[in-house]
MILUMMAR-908483 format. One record per residue (C-alpha): residue number from 0; x, y, z. Coordinates in steps of 0.001 Angstrom, whole numbers, always signed. Example, Ala and Ser with C-alpha at 12.3 -4.5 7.8 and 13.67 -1.06 7.14 Angstrom:
<pts>
0_+12300_-4500_+7800
1_+13670_-1060_+7140
</pts>
This chain:
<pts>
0_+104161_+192437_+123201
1_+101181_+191334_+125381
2_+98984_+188316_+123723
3_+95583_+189145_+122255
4_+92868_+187149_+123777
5_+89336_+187129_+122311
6_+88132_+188396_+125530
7_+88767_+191901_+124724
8_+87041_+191494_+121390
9_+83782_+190121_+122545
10_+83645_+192876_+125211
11_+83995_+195027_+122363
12_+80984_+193224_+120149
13_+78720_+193164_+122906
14_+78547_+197357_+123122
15_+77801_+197465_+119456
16_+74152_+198534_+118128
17_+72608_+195504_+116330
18_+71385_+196156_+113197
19_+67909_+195124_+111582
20_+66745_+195554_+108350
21_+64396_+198795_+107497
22_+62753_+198359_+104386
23_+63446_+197131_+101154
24_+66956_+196147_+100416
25_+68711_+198077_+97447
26_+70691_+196221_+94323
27_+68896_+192953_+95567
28_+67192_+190405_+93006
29_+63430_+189703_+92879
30_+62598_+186393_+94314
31_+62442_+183443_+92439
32_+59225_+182767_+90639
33_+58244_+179751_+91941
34_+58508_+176709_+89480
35_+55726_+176008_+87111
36_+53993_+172950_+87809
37_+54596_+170695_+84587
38_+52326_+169679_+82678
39_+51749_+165901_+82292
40_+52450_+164591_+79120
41_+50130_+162313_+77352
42_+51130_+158772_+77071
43_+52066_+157731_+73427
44_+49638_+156210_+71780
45_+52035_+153483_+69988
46_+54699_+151856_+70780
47_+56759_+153495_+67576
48_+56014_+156836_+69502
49_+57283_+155474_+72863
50_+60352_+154817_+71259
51_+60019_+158132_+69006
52_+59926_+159941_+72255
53_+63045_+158145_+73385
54_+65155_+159779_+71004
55_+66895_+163094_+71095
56_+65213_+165945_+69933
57_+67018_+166415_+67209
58_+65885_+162856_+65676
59_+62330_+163531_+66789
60_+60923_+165095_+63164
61_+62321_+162137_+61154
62_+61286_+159748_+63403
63_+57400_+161436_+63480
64_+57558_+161479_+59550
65_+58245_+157829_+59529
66_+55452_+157240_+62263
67_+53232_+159051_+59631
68_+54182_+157171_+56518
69_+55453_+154016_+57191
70_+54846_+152388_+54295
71_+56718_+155306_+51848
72_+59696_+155480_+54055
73_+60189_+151753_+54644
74_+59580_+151204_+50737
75_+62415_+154536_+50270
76_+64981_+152752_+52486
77_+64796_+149585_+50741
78_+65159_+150910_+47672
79_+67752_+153026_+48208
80_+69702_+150420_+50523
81_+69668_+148386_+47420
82_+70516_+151484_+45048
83_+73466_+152033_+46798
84_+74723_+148493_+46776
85_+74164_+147691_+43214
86_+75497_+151443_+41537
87_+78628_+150677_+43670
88_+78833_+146793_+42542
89_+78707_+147724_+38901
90_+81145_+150707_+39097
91_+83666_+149042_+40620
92_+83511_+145676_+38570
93_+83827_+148094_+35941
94_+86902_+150259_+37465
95_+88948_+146711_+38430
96_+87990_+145538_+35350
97_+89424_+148428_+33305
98_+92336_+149439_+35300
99_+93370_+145797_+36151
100_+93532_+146828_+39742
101_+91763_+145237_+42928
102_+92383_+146785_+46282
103_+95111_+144616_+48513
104_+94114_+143840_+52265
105_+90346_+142939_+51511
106_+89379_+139975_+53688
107_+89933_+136716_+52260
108_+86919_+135368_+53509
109_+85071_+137479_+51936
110_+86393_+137701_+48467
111_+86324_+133865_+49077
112_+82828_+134063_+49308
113_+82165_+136268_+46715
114_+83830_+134019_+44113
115_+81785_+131291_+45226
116_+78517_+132828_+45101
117_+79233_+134493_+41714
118_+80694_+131654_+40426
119_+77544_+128832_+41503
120_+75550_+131895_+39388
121_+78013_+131847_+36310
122_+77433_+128316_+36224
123_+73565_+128323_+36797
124_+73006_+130776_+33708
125_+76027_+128676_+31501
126_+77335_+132188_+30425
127_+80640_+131630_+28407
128_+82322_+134967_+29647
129_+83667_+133473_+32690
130_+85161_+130634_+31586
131_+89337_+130664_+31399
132_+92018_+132704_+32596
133_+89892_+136353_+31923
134_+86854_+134913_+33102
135_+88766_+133926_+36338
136_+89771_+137102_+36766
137_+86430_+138941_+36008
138_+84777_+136816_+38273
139_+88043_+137654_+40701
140_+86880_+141331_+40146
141_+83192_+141061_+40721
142_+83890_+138789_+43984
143_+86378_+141892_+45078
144_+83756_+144821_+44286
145_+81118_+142721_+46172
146_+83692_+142738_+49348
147_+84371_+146374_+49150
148_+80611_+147067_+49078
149_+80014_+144403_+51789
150_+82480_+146766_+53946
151_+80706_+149867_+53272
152_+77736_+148625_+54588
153_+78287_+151092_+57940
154_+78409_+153905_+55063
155_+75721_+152354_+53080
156_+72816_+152152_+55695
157_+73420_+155664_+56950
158_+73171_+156881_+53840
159_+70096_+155347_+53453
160_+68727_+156198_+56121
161_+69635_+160125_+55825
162_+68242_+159733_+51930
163_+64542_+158019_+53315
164_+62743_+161244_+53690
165_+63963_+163106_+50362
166_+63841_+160090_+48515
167_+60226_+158896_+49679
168_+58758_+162789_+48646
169_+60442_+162698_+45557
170_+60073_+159110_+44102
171_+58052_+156634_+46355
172_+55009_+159182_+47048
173_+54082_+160128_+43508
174_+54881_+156383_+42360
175_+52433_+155419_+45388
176_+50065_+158269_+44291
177_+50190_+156926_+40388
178_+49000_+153582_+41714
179_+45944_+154486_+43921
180_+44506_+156624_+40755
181_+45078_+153637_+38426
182_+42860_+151943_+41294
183_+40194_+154353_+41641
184_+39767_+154291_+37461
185_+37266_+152420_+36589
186_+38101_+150313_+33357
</pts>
C-alpha cells in the first residue's frame, strides 16, 4: 500500500470554497455585558469599622451592633463572662461536694493553685468550715471546680460572646434605660 503524503491533501484544501460568515450566527450567546465599573467604597470612618469591614460577612451585623452600642454590649459580655464562671463554680462545688467525686486528670498546677488562692481567702475571713479533714476536702473541691471552669474558658468566652447581643436587649438596655430616667428626675 502506497504511503500517504500530505501533499495530496493540501492540493485537495486549496480547491475548496472558503467560507465567511453571512449574518447572524444561530444558537450563539449574546456578548458579554461589559463589567460594571465598581463603585468606590467609602473609607470607614473608625478604626472599629476598618476592622468591622475586615470580617466575613456573616460577622458583619454583630460586629455593626457592637459599633453602635458599645457601652451595652461591652457591659453584656462582662457580665455574662462572669455569669458563666460563677453559676458553674457553685454547681460544681456543690456536685463534688455531694457526690464525693472530683474529676481525675485535672492539672495539678492548677488545682494547686486553686487551693492556695481559696485557702489565703479561708484564712483572711477566719471562717471555721474549712478547718480539718472536711474542710480540706471542701476546699479540695472548690480548688477542683475552679480548675474545671478555668478549662472551659474556650467554651466560656464564646458563649459569651454569642449571648452579648440577646443579653444586652434584654437586661443591660432597660437597666441602662432605668438609670438615665432616674437622672433626668428631678428630686
Amino acid at each position: 500500500m502506497p504511503a500517504l503524503g500530505l501533499r495530496p491533501l493540501r492540493q485537495a484544501r486549496a480547491h475548496l470554497p472558503t467560507l465567511k460568515p453571512r449574518g447572524p450566527r444561530f444558537f450563539s450567546s449574546a456578548p458579554p455585558p461589559s463589567a460594571p465599573t465598581p463603585t468606590p467604597t467609602p473609607p470607614p470612618t473608625s478604626s472599629a469599622e476598618a476592622i468591622a469591614s475586615k470580617l466575613p460577612k456573616r460577622l458583619r451585623p454583630y460586629a455593626s451592633r457592637f459599633i453602635n452600642r458599645p457601652i451595652s454590649h461591652i457591659t453584656s459580655f462582662l457580665v455574662l463572662h462572669e455569669l458563666t464562671a460563677i453559676v458553674p463554680l457553685g454547681g460544681l462545688v456543690w456536685l463534688f461536694h455531694a457526690t464525693k467525686w472530683t474529676p481525675p486528670g485535672m492539672p495539678g498546677e492548677w488545682v494547686a493553685a486553686g487551693t492556695e488562692k481559696f485557702g489565703n481567702y479561708v484564712r483572711k475571713k477566719g471562717w471555721k468550715s474549712f478547718k480539718g479533714d472536711k474542710g480540706g476536702r471542701l476546699l479540695f473541691e472548690v480548688a477542683t471546680a475552679w480548675a474545671v471552669v478555668k478549662a472551659l474558658l474556650p467554651l466560656r468566652i464564646g458563649l459569651s460572646l454569642w449571648a452579648t447581643p440577646w443579653f444586652a436587649r434584654v437586661a443591660v438596655v432597660p437597666v441602662l434605660g432605668l438609670f438615665r430616667r432616674a437622672k433626668k428626675v428631678p428630686s
